[in-house]
ZAMARGU-4260 file (C-alpha; in steps of 0.2 Angstrom, whole numbers, plus 5000, padded with zeros to 4 digits):
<rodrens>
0) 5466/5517/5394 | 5459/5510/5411 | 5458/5529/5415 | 5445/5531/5404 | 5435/5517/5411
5) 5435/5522/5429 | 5429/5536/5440 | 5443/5545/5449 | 5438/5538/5466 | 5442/5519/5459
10) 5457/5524/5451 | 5464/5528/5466 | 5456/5513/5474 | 5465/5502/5462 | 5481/5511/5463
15) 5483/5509/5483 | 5479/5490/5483 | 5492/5488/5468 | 5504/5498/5477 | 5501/5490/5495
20) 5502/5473/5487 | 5521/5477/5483 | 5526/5488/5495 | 5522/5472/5508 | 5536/5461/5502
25) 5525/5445/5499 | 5534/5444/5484 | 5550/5441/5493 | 5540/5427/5503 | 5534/5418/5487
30) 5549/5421/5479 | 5560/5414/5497 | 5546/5399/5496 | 5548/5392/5477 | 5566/5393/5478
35) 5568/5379/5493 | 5553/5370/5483 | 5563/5370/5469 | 5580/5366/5478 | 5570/5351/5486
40) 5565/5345/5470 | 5582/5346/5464 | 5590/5335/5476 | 5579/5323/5477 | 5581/5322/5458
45) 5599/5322/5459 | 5598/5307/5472 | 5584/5295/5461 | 5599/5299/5448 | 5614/5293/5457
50) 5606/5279/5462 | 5596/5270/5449 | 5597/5281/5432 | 5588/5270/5420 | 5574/5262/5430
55) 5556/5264/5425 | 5548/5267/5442 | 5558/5277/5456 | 5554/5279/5474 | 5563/5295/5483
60) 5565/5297/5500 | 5557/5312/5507 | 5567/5316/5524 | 5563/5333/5535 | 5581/5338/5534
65) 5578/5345/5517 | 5566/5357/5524 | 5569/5373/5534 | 5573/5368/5553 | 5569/5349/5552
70) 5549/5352/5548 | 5540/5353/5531 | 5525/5360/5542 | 5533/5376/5543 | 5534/5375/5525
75) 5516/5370/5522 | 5512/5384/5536 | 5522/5397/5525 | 5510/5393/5509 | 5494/5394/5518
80) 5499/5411/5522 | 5503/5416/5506 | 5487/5408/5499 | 5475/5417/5511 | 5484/5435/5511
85) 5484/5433/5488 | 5466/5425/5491 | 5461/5443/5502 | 5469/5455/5493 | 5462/5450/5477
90) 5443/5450/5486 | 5445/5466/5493 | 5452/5471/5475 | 5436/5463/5467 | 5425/5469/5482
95) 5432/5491/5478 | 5427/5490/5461 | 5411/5482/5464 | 5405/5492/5477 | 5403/5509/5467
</rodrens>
């Protein structure tokens, strides 16, 4: 259907930023990131658990040991990537089909 829509120079336009998009392995990056989000989450949930379980109000103690080598910056460094390489692909995707 999109076929129909587009000349054959912005099909092929579309298809090679699809395709470099996931041939990168950014997905493996985001993927690698929300799972040690999630897994830091978790634990501090577990902990708030174990130590008060029916409290209103619980305080958690965030500690750079959860994170990857000691520091939460690297973390924070990691999503920033992310966000900027998603933030450029999808302007140069926007940018291919509005320039013909």
């Amino acid at each position: 259907m999109l076929s129909t829509f587009l000349g054959e120079d912005q099909r092929r336009i579309t298809y090679s930023h699809v395709s470099n998009f996931s041939n990168n392995g950014y997905w493996k990056l985001i993927l690698l990131v929300g799972t040690k989000i999630h897994r830091v989450v978790v634990k501090l949930a577990v902990e708030i658990m174990d130590s008060s379980p029916l409290e209103g109000f619980h305080q958690f103690n965030l500690r750079d040991e959860l994170f990857w080598f000691g520091k939460p910056r690297f973390l924070l460094r990691i999503i920033q990537f992310i966000s900027f390489q998603n933030a450029f692909e999808m302007a140069t995707y926007i940018w291919s089909l509005v320039r013909t």
